[in-house]
N, C-alpha and C positions, 0 to 999 in steps of 0.2 A: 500061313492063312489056310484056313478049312473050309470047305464045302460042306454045305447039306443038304442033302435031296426034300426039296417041301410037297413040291408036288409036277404034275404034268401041265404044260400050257393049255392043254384041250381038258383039263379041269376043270380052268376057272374061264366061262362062258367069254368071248369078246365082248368089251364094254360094259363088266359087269366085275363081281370080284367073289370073293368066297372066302370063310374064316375059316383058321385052322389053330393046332396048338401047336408050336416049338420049342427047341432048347436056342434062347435066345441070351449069348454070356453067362451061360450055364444053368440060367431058370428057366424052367418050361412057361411057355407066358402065349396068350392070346393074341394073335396075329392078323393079318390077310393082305391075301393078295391079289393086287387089281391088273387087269388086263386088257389093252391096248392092242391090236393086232399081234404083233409075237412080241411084246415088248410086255413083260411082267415092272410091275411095284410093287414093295412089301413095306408094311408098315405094324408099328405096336398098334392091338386092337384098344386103343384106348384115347379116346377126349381129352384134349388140354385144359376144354373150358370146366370139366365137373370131374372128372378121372370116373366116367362111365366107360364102358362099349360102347364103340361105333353102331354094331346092329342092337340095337334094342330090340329089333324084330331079324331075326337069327337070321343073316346070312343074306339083309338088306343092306349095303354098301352106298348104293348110289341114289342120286336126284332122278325125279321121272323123267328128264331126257336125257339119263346116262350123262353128262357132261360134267359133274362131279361127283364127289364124295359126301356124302350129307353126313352128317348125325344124326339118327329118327331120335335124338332126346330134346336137341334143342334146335334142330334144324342147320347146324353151323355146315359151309361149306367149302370144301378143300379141293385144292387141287389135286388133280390123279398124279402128276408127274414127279412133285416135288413137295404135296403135304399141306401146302401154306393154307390158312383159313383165310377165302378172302370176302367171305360176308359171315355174320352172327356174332356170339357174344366171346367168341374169342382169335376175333380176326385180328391177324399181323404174328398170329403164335402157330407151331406147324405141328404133324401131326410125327412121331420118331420114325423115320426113316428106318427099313434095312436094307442094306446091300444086298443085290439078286444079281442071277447071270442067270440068263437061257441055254442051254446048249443039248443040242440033238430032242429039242419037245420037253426037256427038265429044267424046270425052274431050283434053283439052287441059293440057298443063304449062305451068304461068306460071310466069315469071321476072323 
């Protein structure tokens, strides 16, 4: 298993998230990553319900009180921890997960 450096925890703001591009199983593919105190989540930048982007409005992740992840296409909202949409037009479907580690302020994608 590999590590990849994505980025710094002091990157991507508290309770907020930031898009980035990666080599995700070898294609470079639209990303972000959300952040919780020092606890990072990564996810494919892509909607289950239309196969858009998450930010429609670049590097807009979340609801106005931070407490999820919206969609700005169709409003759908997911959970930060685990993905799942649990209101909108494609609730009970989740958003693909990546695997991240923290360690010494760097967020890392394992593969």
């Amino acid at each position: 298993m590999s590590n990849t450096e994505i980025c710094k925890i002091e990157d991507v703001p508290d309770n907020d998230a930031k898009g980035m591009v990666a080599v995700v199983e070898g294609k470079q593919r639209n990303i972000f990553v959300a952040r919780k105190g020092e606890e990072a989540f990564a996810y494919l930048n892509w909607c289950p319900h239309n196969q858009v982007l998450i930010d429609q409005i670049p590097n807009k992740f979340f609801n106005a009180d931070k407490s999820h992840i919206q969609c700005s296409k169709h409003g759908a909202l997911f959970n930060v921890e685990d993905g799942l949409c649990i209101e909108g037009p494609c609730e009970g479907e989740s958003l693909k997960p990546l695997t991240t580690i923290v360690e010494d302020g760097v967020v890392y994608l394992q593969e």
